[in-house]
C-alpha positions in Angstrom: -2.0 -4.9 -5.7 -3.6 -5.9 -9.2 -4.3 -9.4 -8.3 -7.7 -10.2 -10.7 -8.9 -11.8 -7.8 -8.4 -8.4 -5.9 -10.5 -6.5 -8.5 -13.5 -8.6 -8.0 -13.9 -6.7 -4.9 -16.2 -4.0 -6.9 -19.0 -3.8 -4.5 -20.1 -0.1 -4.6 -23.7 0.1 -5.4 -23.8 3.5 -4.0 -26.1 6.5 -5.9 -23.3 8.9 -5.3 -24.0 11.4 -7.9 -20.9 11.6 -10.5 -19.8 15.2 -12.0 -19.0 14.4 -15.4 -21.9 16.2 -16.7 -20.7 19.4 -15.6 -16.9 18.9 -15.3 -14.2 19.4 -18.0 -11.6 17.2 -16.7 -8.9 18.4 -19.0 -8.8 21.3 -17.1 -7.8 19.7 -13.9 -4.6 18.2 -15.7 -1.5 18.9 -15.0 1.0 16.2 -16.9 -0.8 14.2 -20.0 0.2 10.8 -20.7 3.9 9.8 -20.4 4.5 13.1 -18.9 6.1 16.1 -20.0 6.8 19.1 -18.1 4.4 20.7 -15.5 2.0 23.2 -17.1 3.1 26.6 -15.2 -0.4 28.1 -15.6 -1.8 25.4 -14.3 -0.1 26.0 -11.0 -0.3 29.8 -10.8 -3.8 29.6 -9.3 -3.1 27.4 -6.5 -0.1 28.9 -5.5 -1.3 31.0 -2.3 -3.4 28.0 -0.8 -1.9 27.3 2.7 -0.6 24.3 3.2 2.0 21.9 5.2 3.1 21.8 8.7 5.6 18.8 9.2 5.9 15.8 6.6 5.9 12.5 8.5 7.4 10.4 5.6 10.7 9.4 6.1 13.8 9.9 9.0 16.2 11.2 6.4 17.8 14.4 6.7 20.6 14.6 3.8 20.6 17.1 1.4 22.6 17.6 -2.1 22.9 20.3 -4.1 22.1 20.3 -7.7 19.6 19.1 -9.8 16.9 16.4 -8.0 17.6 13.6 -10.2 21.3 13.3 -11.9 21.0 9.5 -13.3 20.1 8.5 -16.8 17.0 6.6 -17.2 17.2 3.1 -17.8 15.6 1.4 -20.7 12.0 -0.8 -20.7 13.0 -4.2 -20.2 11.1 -7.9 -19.9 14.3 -9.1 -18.6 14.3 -11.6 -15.7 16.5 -9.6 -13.9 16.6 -5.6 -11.9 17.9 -3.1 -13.9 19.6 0.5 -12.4 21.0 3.1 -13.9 24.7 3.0 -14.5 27.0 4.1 -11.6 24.3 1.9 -8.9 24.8 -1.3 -7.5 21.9 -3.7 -6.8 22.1 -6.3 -3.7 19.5 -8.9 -2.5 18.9 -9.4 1.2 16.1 -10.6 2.9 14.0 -13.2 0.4 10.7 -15.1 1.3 11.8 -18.1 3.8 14.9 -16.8 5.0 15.3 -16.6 8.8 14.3 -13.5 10.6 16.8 -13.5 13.2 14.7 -15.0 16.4 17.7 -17.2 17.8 15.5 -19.9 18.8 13.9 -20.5 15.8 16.7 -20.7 12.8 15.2 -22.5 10.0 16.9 -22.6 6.3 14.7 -21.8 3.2 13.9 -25.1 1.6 14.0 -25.1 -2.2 11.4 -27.6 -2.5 8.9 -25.6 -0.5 8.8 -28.5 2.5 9.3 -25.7 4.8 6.6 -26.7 7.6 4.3 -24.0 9.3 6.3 -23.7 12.4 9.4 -23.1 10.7 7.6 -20.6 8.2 6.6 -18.6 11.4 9.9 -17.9 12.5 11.2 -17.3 8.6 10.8 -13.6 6.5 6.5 -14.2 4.7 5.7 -14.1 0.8 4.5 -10.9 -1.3 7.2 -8.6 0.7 5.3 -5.0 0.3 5.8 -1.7 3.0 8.6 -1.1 4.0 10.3 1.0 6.8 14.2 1.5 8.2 14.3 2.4 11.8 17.7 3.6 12.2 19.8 2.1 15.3 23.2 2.9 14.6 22.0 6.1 12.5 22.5 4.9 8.3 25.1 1.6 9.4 22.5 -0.2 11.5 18.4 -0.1 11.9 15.6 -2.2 11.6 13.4 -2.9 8.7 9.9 -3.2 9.4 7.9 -4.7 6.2 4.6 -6.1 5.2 3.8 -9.5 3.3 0.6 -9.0 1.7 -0.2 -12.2 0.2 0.8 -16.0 -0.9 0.7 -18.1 -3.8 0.2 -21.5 -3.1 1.5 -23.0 -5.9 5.1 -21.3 -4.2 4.4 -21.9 -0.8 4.2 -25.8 -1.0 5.5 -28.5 -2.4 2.3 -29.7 -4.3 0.3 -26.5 -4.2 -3.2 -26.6 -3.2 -3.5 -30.6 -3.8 -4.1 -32.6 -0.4 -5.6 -29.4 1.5 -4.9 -29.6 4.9 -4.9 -27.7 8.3 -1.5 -27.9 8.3 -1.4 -25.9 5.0 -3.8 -23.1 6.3 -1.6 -22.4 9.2 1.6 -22.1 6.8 -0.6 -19.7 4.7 -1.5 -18.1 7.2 2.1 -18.2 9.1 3.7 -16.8 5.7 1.4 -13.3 5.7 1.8 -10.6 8.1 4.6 -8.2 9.0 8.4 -9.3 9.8 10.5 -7.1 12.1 14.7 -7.9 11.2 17.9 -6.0 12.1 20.0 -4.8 9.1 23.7 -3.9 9.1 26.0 -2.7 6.6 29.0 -4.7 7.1 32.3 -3.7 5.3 29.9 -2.8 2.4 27.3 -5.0 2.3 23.8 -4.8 3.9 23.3 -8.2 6.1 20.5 -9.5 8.0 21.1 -9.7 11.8 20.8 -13.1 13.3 20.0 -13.5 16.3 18.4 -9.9 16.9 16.8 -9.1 20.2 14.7 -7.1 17.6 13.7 -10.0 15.4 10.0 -10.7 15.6 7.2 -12.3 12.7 3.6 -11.1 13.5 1.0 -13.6 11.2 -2.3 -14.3 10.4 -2.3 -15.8 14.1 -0.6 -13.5 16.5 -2.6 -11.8 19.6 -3.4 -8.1 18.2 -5.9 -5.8 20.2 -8.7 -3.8 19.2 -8.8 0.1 19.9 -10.7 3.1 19.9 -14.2 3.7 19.6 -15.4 0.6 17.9 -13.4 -1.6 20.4 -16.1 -4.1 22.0 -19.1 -3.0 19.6 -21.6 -5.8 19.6 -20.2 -6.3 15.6 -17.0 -7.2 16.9 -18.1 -9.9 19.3 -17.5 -13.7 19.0 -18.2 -16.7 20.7 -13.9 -16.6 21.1 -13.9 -13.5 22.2 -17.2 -12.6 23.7 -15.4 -8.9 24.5 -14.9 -7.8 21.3 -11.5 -6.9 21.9 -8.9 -8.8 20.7 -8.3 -10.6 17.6 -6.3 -13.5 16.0 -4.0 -11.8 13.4 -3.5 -9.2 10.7 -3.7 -10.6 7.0 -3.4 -8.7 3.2 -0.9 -6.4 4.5 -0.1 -4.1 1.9 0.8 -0.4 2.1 2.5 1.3 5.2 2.8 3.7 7.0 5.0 5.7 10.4 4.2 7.8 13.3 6.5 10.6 14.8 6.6 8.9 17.8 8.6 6.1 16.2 5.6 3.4 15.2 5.3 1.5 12.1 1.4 1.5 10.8 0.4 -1.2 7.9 -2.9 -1.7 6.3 -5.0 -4.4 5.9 -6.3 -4.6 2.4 -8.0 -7.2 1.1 -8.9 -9.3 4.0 -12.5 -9.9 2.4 -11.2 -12.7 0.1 -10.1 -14.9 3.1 -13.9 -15.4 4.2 -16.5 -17.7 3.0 -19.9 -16.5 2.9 -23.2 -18.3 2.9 -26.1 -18.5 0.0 -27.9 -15.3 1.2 -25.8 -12.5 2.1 -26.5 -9.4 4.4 -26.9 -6.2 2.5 -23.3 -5.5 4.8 -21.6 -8.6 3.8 -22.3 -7.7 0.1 -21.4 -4.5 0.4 -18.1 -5.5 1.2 -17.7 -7.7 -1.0 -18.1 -11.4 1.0 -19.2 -13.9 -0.8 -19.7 -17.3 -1.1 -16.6 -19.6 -1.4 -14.4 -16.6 -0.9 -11.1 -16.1 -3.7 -9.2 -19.6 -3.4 -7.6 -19.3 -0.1 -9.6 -22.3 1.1 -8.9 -21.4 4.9 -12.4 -21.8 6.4 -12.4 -25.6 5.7 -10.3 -26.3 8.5 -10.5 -22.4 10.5 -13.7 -21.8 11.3 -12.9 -17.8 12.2 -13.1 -17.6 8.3 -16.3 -19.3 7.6 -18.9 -16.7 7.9 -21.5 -18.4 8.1 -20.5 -19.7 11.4 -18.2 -16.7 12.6 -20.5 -13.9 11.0 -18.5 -11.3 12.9 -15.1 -12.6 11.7 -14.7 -10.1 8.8 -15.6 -6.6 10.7 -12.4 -7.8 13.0 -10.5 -7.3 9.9 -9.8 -4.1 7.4 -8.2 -1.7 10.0 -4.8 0.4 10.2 -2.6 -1.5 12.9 0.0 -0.1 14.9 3.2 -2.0 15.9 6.5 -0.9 17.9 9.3 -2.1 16.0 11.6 -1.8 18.8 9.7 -3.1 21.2 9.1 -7.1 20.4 6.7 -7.6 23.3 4.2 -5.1 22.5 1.3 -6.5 21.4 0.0 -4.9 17.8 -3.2 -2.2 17.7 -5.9 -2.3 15.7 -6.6 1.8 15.5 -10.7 1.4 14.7 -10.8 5.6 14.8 -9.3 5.5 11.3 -11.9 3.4 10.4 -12.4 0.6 8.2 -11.5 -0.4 4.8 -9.6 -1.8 2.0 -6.7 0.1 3.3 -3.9 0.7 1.4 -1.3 2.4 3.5 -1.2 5.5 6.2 0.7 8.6 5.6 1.2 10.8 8.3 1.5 14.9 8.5 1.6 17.1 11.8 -0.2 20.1 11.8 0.6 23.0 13.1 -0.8 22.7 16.1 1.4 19.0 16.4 -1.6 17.0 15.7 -1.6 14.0 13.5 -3.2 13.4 10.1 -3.5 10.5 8.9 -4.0 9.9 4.6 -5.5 6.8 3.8 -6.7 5.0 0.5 -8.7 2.3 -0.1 -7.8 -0.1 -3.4 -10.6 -1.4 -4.3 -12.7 0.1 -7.6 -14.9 3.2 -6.9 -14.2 3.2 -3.4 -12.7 6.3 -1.4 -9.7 8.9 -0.1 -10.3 9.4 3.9 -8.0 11.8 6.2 -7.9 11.1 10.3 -7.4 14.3 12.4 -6.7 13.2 16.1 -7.8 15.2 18.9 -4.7 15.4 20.5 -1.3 16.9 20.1 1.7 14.8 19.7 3.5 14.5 23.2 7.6 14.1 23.7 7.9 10.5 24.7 7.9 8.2 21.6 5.3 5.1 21.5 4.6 4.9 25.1 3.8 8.7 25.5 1.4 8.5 22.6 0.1 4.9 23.2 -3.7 6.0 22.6 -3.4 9.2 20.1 -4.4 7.2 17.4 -8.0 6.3 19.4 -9.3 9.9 19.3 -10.3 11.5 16.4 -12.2 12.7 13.7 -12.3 10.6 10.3 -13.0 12.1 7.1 -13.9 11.0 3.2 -13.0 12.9 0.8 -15.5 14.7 -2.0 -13.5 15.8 -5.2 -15.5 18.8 -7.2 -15.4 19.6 -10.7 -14.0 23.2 -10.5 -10.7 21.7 -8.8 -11.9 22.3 -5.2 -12.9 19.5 -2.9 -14.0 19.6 0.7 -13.7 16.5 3.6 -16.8 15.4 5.0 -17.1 13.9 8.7 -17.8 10.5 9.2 -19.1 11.7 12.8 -22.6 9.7 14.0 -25.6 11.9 14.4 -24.2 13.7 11.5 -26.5 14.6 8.6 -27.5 10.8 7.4 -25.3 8.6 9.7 -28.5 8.3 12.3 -29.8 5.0 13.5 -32.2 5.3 11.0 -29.9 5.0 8.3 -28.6 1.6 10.2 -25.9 3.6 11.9 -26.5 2.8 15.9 -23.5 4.5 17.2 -19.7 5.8 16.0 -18.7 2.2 16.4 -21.4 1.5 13.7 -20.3 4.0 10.8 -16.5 3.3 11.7 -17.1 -0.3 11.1 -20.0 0.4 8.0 -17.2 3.4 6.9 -18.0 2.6 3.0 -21.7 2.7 3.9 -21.1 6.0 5.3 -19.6 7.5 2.9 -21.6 6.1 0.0 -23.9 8.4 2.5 -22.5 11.1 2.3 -21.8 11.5 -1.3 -18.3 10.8 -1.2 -16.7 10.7 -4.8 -16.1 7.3 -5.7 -12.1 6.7 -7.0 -10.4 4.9 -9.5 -8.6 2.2 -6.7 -6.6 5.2 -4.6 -3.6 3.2 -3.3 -0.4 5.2 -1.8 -0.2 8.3 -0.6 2.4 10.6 -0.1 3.2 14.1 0.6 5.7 16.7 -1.4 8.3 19.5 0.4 5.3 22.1 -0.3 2.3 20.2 1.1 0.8 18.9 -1.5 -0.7 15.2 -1.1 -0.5 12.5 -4.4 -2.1 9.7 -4.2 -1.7 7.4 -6.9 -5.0 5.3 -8.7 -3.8 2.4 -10.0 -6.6 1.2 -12.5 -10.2 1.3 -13.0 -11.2 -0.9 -16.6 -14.6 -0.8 -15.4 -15.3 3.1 -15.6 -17.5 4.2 -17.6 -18.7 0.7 -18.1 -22.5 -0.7 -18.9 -24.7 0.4 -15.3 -20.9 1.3 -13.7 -20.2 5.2 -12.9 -19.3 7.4 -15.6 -16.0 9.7 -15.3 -15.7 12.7 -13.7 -13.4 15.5 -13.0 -11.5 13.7 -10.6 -11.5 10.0 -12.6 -11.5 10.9 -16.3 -10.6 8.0 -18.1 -13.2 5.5 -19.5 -11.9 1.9 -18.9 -9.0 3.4 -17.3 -6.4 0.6 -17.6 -3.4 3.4 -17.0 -4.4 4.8 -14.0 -3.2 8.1 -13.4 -2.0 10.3 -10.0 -4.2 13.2 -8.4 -3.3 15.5 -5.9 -4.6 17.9 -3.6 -3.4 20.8 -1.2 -5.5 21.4 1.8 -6.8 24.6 2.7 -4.7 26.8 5.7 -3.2 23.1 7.4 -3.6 19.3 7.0 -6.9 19.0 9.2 -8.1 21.9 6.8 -11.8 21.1 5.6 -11.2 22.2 2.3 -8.6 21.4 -0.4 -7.7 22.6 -4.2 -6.7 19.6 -6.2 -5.5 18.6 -9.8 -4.0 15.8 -11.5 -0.2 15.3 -11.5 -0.4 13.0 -14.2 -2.2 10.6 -16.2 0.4 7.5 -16.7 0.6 5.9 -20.0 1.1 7.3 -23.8 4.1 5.9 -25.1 4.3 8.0 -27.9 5.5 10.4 -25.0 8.4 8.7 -24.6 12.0 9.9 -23.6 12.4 13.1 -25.4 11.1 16.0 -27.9 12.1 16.9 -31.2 15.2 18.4 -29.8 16.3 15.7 -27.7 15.1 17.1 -24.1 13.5 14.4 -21.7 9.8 14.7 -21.5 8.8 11.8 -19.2 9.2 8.3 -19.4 6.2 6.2 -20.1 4.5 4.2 -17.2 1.2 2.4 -16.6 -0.8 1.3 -13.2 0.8 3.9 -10.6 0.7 1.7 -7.5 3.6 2.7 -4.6 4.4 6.1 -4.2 7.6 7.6 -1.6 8.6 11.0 -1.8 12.7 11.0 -0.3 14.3 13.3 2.1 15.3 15.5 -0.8 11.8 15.6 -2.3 11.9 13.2 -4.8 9.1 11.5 -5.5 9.1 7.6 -6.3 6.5 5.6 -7.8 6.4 2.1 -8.6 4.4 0.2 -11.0 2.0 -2.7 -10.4 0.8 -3.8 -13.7 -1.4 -7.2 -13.4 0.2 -9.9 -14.8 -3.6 -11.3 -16.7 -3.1 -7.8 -18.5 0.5 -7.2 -19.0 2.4 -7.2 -22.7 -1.6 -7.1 -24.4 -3.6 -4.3 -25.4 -2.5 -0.8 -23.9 -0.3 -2.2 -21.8 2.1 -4.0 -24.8 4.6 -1.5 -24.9 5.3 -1.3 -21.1 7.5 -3.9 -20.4 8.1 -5.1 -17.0 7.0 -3.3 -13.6 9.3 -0.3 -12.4 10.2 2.5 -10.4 10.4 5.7 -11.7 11.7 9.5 -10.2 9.3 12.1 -10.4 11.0 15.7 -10.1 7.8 17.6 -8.6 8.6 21.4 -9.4 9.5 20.2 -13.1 7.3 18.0 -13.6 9.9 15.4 -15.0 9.3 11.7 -14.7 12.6 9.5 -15.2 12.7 5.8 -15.3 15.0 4.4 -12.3 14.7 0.8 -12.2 12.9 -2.3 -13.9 12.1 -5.5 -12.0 12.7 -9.1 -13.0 9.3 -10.9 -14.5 6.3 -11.1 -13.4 6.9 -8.8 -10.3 5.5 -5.6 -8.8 8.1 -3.0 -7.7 6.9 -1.9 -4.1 7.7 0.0 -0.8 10.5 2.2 -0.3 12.8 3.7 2.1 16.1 5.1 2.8 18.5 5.6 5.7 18.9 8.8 6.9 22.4 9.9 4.9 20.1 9.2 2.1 22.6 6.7 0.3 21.1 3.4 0.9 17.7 2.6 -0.2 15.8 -0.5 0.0 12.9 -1.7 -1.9 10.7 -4.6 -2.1 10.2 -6.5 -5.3 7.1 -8.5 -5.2 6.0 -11.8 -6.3 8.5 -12.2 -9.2 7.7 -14.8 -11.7 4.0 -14.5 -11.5 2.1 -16.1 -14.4 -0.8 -14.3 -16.8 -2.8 -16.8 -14.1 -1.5 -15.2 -11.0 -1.6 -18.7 -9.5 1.8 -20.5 -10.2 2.1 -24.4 -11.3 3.8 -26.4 -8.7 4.8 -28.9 -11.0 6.3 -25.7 -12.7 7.4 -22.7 -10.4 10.2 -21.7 -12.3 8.2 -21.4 -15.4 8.5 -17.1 -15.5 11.2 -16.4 -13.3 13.4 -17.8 -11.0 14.8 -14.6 -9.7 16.7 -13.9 -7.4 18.8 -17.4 -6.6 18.7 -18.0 -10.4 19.3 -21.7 -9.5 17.9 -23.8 -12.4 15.8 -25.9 -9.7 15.0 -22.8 -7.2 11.7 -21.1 -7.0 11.4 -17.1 -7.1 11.1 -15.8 -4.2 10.1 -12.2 -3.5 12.6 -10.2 -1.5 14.1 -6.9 -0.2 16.9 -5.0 -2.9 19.6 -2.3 -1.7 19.9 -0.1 -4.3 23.4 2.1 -4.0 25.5 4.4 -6.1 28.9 3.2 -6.4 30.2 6.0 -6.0 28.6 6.6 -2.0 26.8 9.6 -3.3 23.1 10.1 -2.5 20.2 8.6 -4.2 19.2 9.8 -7.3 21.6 12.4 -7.6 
């Protein structure tokens, strides 16, 4: 997410020591700029590091011979419209305000945004993000588990933000959240299942629970719920994640901008980045949960990974407060070797960090209900990136080195909840806004860094091995391989690439591809085959100026991992973000979330105006864009990307 509003959250103050004195950072790189072939002696060294056990990232199994990606890449485009190679078929199911498929509760999408908050919690949220297909019926039939990260109120009623009411904070808050729908391919076409037993919204106001070792800590308590243990809602959902056992895992990322905070802030509160008024969402004039100053203890209820059972609509969500808390964008699982889980996790915000999980148990046979509590019992971990391309994973364990009382670290529920204090603690190396994370065929682990203008900047860390740009507007994606298995303590790393350089583009001298040009690396999927996937998130404040002119609109691109090649796949309509990703199992349907289409330079639309960008995808002259999910297919049956 690139939201300007988002990037305010820049709140580490941290004496962390930075390595650009001693590193060289072009000796970490692997592609440069718009991205060219991998550099083979750049590899050679790594080459015997141990590495992966199982790959939790996706349920397909298809395979296809020949070369990873067979399509030719599509142009740049600022075309209100999605644009896929020829030979694939685009279809849009799912937008903003549709039903979900509860049968009780089967409300049409008003064009005028007079949808009320009752009807909006029963209908598909804004800002569609992470997505997942549970198969049912194997590719033909599953369930699509996604996040809504965000609204825009200038969208989500009628008269925007004019006439603020309670009845407006609880459609805002009905509209974010996670929606559970059944999907069918029908003769063809993908449709939404309504009724489904399986249908289910979970908002900013749904009974979730509080797990693990923070669970009850006196900085969870309130005068609501004097136990610490459950909470109202999940809110900012962005990245995702799922478990082997068959659960879906979403993040919650910027939940600090929902709070107000009072005139003098606690060295905590600022640290994470509360502050007074909060970013425009306004709901702690008529919620007092999100006035700090009267709920204090609000915020530290929010910022975990929460676990859901998509097939299960009665089971109440888990926050997992092992994994610690954050900015979280997403949770990528591996299995060791020894069947434990390992969880990857990044946290978007500027200069903030790369954490592991490592659970204490082994994975049992069973599915959710076997492994109800796995995800309560663990060992979390930050990650420290060195400059001679090895990195090591540091315990965030209390009465370990500096997290002592102290150091204002009572207990584990203490540095799980102060987790960015902690690792500020422990020297941690501070990252350009790590976002998804994903894991390739031979165990390494990407994770993508979106942005960072303000590195390098006056009394802001300088770069290092691991963040080598100065006002890194690109962003660029890093990647490590861990040392003997995933819970390894040690890890050799590199970077993958450094996005940007359109003087990269297309093709050499001789005509043979080189890498398509991108900017901002946000979602990243690699594919049953081992393709890897990333999409762009270019703010709209910053996009068609400066560095980012030649760019175009947000896209998807292919990245062929043992090449090295990077081909463009896919362009969104305007003012969008291209996110999420998945596939069903044959490997021939893929779904993807395009985000907040027709977003102004603002990032707050007119409601006198909504249509003023885009008004993908109903492209009805008086309809309003509407985020939504897109099947992407080959017409010819064959698999993705081939």
């Amino acid at each position: 997410m690139a939201k300007d509003f988002a990037l305010m959250e820049d709140s580490n103050r941290s004496s962390n020591p930075s390595i650009h004195e001693v590193s060289d950072p072009s000796r970490r790189i692997i592609l440069r700029g718009g991205l060219g072939a991998l550099a083979g002696g750049f590899l050679a060294p790594l080459s015997a590091v141990g590495g992966a056990a199982v790959l939790v990232g996706c349920a397909t199994n298809h395979m296809a011979s020949g070369p990873l990606m067979g399509f030719k890449s599509v142009a740049v485009s600022t075309a209100d419209t999605i644009t896929v190679p020829e030979g694939y078929t685009v279809q849009v199911i799912a937008p903003w305000g549709d039903p979900v498929g509860m049968s009780s509760h089967n409300h049409a999408f008003k064009e005028d945004a007079s949808n009320t908050a009752a009807e909006q919690e029963a209908q598909l949220g804004m800002h569609h993000d992470g997505i997942h297909y549970y198969a049912q019926e194997g590719s033909k039939r599953g369930l699509l588990a996604m996040n809504h990260e965000y609204v825009d109120h200038g969208l989500l009623f009628t008269d925007g933000m004019a006439n603020w009411s309670a009845e407006k904070v609880r459609k805002s808050q009905a509209a974010h959240g996670v929606s559970i729908i059944e999907v069918e391919d029908k003769a063809g076409k993908w449709e939404v299942v309504n009724p489904s037993r399986f249908a289910r919204r979970i908002t900013a106001n749904t009974r979730t629970e509080l797990s693990g070792p923070a669970a009850g800590h006196d900085m969870l308590k309130t005068a609501a719920d004097p136990a610490g243990r459950v909470v109202l809602g999940t809110l900012n959902n962005c990245a995702s994640g799922i478990t082997p056992w068959g659960t879906y895992l979403t993040s919650e990322e910027n939940f600090i901008f929902y709070f107000n905070g009072g005139d003098k802030l606690s060295d905590h509160e600022r640290r994470w980045g509360l502050r007074k008024g909060g970013s425009g969402y306004r709901w702690h004039e008529h919620d007092a949960r999100f006035d700090a100053t009267k709920t204090p203890n609000e915020p530290n209820r929010f910022g975990w990974i929460v676990e859901i059972d998509p097939r299960n609509p009665n089971a109440t969500p888990i926050k997992r407060t092992a994994m610690g808390r954050g900015a979280h964008e997403g949770a990528t699982v591996a299995v060791t070797k020894d069947n434990r889980a390992v969880v990857y996790m990044g946290e978007d915000a500027r200069f903030e960090y790369i954490y592991k999980f490592v659970s204490r148990d082994a994975i049992k046979p069973g599915g959710a209900a076997a492994n109800a509590a796995l995800l309560d019992h663990g060992t979390l971990y930050v990650a420290k990136f060195n400059s001679d391309g090895k990195g090591q994973w540091i315990a965030l364990t209390h009465g370990q080195g500096p997290l002592n009382a102290a150091n204002g670290f009572a207990d584990q529920g203490e540095v799980l909840i102060k987790a960015r204090q902690a690792s500020d603690l422990l020297g941690a190396t501070k990252m350009d806004r790590p976002e998804w994370i994903d894991i390739d065929k031979q165990g390494w682990v990407y994770a993508t860094l979106t942005n960072n203008s303000n590195r390098g900047g006056d009394k802001q860390p300088g770069v290092d091995a691991a963040n080598p740009r100065v006002n890194n507007t690109q962003g660029n994606i890093i990647r490590w391989k861990e040392d003997g298995d995933f819970h390894g303590a040690t890890f050799a790393w590199n970077h993958f690439v450094l996005a940007g350089d359109p003087s990269l583009e297309r093709s050499d001298a001789k005509g043979n591809i080189k890498g398509d040009m991108f900017s901002c690396p946000d979602g990243l999927w690699v594919d049953g085959r081992g393709l890897m996937w990333i999409q762009c998130d270019m703010s709209t404040s910053a996009m068609g100026k400066g560095d980012l002119k030649n760019f175009g609109n947000n896209m998807m691109l292919a990245a062929d991992v043992n090449t090295g090649e990077v081909r463009r796949f896919m362009v969104g309509p305007a003012g969008c973000e291209v996110t999420g990703a998945t596939e069903t199992p044959d490997g021939k349907t893929m779904f993807i979330n395009i985000q907040h289409p027709g977003e102004p330079a603002n990032e707050r639309s007119d409601p006198k105006n909504p249509r003023a960008v885009s008004n993908w995808p109903d492209k009805k002259p008086n309809g309003r864009p509407r985020s939504a999910t897109v099947v992407i297919r080959k017409a010819d049956g064959g698999v993705i990307g081939t």
